[in-house]
Backbone as a ProteinNet text record, in pm:
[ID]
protein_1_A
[PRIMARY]
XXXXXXXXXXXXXXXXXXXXXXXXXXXXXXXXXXXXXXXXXXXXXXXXXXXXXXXXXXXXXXXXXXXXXXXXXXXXXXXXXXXXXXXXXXXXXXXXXXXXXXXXXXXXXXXXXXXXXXX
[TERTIARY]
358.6	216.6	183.5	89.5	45.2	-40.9	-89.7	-213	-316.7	-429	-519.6	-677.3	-645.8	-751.1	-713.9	-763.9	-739.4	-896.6	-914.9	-1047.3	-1059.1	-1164	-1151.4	-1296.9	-1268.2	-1379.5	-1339.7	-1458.6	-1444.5	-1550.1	-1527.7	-1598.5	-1500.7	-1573.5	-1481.1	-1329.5	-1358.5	-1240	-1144.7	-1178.7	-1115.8	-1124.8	-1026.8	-997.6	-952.5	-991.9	-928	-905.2	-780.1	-733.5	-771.6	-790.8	-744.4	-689.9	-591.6	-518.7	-519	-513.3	-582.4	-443.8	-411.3	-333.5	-429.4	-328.2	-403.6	-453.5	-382.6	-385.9	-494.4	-582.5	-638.7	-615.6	-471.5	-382.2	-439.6	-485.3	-523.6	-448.8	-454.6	-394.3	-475.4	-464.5	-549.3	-434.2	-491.9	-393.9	-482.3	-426.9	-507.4	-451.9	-567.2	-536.3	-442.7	-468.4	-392.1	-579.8	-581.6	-673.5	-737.4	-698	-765.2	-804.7	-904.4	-960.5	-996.1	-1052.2	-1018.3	-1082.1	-1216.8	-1292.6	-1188	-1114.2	-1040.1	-987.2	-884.6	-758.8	-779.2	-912.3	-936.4	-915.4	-1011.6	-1026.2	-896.2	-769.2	-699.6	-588.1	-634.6	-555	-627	-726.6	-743.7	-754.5	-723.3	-706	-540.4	-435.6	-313.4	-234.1	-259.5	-217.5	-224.2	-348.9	-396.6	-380.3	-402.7	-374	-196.4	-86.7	56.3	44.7	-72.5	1.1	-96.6	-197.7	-285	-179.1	-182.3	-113.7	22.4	100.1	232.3	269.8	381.8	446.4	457.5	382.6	407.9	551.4	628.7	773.9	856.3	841.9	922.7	845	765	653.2	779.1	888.2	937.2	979.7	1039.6	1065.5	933.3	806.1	688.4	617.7	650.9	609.9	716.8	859.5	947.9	877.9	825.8	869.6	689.8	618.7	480.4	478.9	543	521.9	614.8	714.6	755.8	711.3	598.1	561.1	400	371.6	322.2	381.5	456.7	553.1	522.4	397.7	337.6	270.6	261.4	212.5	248.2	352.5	508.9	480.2	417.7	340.4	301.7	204.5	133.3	7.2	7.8	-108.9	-38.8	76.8	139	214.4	252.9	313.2	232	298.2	246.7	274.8	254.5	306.9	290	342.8	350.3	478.2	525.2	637.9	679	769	747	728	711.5	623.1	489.1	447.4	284.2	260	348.9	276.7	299	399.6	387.6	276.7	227.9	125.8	-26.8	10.9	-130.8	-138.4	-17.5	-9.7	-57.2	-23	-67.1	-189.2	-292.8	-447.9	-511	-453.8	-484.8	-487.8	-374.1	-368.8	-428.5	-490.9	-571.7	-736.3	-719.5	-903.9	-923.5	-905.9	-850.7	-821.9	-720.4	-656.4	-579.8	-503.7	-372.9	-250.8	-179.4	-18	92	6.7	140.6	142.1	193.7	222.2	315.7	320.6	456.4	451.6	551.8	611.4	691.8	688.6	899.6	969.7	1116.1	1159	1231	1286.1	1421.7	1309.4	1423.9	1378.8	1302	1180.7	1086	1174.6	1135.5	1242	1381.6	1406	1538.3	1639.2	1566.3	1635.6	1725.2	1671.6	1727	1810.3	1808.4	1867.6	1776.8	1865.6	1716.4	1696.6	1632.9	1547.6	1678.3	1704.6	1710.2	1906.6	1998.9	2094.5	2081
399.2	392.5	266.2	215.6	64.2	85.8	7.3	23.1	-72	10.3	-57.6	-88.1	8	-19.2	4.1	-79.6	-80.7	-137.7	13.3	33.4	43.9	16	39.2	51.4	131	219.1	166.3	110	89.3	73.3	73.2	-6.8	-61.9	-130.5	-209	-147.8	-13.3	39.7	137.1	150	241.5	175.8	197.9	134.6	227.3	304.7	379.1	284.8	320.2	265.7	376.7	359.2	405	356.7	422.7	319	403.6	351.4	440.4	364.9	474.4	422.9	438.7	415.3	373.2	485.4	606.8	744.2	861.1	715.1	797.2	882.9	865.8	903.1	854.5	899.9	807.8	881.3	799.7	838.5	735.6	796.6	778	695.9	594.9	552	515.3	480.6	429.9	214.5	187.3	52.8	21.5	-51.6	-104.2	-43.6	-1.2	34.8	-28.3	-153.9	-232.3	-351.7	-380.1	-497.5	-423.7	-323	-262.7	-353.1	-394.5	-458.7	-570.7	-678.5	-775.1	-745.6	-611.5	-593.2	-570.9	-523.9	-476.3	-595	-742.6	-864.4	-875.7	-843.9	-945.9	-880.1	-725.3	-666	-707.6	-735.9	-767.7	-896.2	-1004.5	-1120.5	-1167.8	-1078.7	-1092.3	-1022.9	-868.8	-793.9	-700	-671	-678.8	-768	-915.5	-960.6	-945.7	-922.9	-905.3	-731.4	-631.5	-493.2	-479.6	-556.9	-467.5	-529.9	-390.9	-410.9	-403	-416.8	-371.2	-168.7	-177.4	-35.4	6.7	129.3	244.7	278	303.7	407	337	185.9	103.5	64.1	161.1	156.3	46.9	87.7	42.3	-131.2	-141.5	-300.8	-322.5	-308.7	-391.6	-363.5	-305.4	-330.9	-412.3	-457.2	-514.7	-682.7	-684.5	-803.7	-882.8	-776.8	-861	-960.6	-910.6	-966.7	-1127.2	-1095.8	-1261	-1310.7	-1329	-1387.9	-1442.9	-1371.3	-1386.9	-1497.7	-1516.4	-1554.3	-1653.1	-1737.5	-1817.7	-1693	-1588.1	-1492.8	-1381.8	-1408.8	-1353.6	-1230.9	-1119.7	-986	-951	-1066.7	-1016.1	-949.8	-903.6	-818.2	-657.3	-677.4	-557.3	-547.9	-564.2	-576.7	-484	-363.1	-292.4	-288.8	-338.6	-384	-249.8	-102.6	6.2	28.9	141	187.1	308	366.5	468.8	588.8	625	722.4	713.1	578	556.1	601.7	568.9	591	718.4	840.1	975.8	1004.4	957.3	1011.2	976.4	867.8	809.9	922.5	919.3	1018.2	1189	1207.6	1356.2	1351.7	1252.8	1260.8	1265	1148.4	1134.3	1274.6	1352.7	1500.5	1588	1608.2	1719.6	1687.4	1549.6	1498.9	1527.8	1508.2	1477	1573.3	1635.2	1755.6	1726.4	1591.2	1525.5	1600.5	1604.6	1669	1609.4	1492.7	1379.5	1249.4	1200.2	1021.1	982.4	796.1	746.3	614.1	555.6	502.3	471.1	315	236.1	234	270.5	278.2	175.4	97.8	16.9	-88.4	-206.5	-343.4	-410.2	-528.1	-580.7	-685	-637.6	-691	-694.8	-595.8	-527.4	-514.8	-467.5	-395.2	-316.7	-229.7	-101.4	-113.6	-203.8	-183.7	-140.9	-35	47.7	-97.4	-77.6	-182.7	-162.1	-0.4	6.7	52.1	74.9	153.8	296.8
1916.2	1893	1814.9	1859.4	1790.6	1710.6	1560.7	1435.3	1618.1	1611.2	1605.5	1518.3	1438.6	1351.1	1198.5	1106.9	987.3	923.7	868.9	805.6	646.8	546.3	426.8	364.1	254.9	255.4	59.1	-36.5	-137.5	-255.3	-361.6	-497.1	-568.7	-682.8	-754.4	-808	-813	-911	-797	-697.5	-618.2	-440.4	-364.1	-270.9	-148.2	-63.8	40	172.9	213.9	355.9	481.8	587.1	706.3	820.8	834.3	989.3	1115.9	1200.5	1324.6	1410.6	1507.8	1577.5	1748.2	1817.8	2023.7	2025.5	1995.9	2065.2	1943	1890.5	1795.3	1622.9	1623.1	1510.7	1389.4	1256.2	1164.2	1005	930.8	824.2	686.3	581.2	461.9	375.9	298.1	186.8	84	-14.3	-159.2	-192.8	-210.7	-227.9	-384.3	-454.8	-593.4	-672.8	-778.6	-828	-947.9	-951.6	-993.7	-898.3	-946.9	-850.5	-677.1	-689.9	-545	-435	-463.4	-382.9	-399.2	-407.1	-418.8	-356.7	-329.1	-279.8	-183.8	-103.4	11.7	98.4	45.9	106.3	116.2	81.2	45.6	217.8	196.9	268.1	432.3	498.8	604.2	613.5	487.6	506.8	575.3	486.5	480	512.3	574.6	606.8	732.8	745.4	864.9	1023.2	978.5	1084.3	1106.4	1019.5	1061.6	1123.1	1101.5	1139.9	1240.2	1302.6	1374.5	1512.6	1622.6	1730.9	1740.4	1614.1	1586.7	1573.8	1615	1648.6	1504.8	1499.4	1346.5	1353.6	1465	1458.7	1378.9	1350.3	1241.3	1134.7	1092.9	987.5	864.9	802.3	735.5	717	843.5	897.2	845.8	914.4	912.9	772.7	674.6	560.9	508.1	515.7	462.9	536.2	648.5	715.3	693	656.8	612.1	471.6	376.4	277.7	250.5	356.8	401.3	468.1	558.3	650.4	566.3	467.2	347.8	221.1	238.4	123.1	10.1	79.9	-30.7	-172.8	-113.4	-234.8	-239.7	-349.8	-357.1	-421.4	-374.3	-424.6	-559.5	-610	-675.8	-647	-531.9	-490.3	-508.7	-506.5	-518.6	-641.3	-678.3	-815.5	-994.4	-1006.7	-1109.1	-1237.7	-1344.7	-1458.1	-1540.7	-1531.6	-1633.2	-1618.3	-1718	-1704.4	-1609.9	-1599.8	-1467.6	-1572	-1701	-1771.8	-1756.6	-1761.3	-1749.5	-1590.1	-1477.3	-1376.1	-1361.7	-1403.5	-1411.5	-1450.9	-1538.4	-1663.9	-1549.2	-1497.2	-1447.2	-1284	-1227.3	-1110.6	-1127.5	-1228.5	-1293.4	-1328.9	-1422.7	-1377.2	-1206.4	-1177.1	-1040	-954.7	-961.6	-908.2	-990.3	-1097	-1141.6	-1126.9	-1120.4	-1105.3	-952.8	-863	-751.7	-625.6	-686.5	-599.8	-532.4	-502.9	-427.5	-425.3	-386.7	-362.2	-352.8	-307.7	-270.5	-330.7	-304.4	-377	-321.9	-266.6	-257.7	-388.2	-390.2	-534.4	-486.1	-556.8	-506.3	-661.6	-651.3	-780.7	-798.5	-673.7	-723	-717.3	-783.6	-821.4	-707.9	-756.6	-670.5	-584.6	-487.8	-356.8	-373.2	-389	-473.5	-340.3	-247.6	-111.9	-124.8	-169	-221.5	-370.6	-449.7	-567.5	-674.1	-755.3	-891.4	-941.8	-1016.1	-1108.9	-1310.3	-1295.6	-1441.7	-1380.1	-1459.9	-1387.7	-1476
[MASK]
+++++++++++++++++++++++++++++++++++++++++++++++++++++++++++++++++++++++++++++++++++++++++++++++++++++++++++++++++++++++

């Protein structure tokens, strides 16, 4: 199944994704939550044009292989400066304000490829 649409829905402080695949398929994500309106531009400036029309079934490759093809801006669009207590702490508001269930989170080191960050 191919992204063909990548939609975003925002204000300054909060950022929602949607990605739509051929067959209609869509799924919800959350942008970086600061700067949301920023991050949105930044995501159909720089991101978008590498995923629209590309295959979801290697969802992984194509998040590994955007941010080099990117490489002049070496993810500070992504890049979270707390500790992983603060982002517990910040994930646990998020789910009681909210009502969420889920979350994803990278633990190992920034462009680590698979290595932790701490041992």
């Amino acid at each position: 199944m191919k992204i063909t649409a990548i939609e975003t829905f925002c204000t300054q402080f909060i950022g929602m994704v949607k990605v739509t695949t051929e067959d209609g398929v869509g799924g919800w994500g959350q942008v970086a939550p600061y700067h949301a309106d920023i991050t949105v531009q930044v995501l159909h400036r720089q991101i978008a044009p590498h995923a629209l029309g590309e295959n979801v079934a290697d969802i992984h490759a194509l998040v590994a292989h955007i941010p080099e093809l990117e490489h002049k801006f070496p993810g500070s669009y992504l890049r979270r400066d707390i500790s992983g207590r603060q982002e517990v702490e910040r994930l646990l508001r998020v789910r009681d304000a909210c009502g969420f269930d889920a979350f994803k989170f990278r633990i190992a080191a920034e462009c680590g490829h698979d290595r932790d960050q701490w041992r």
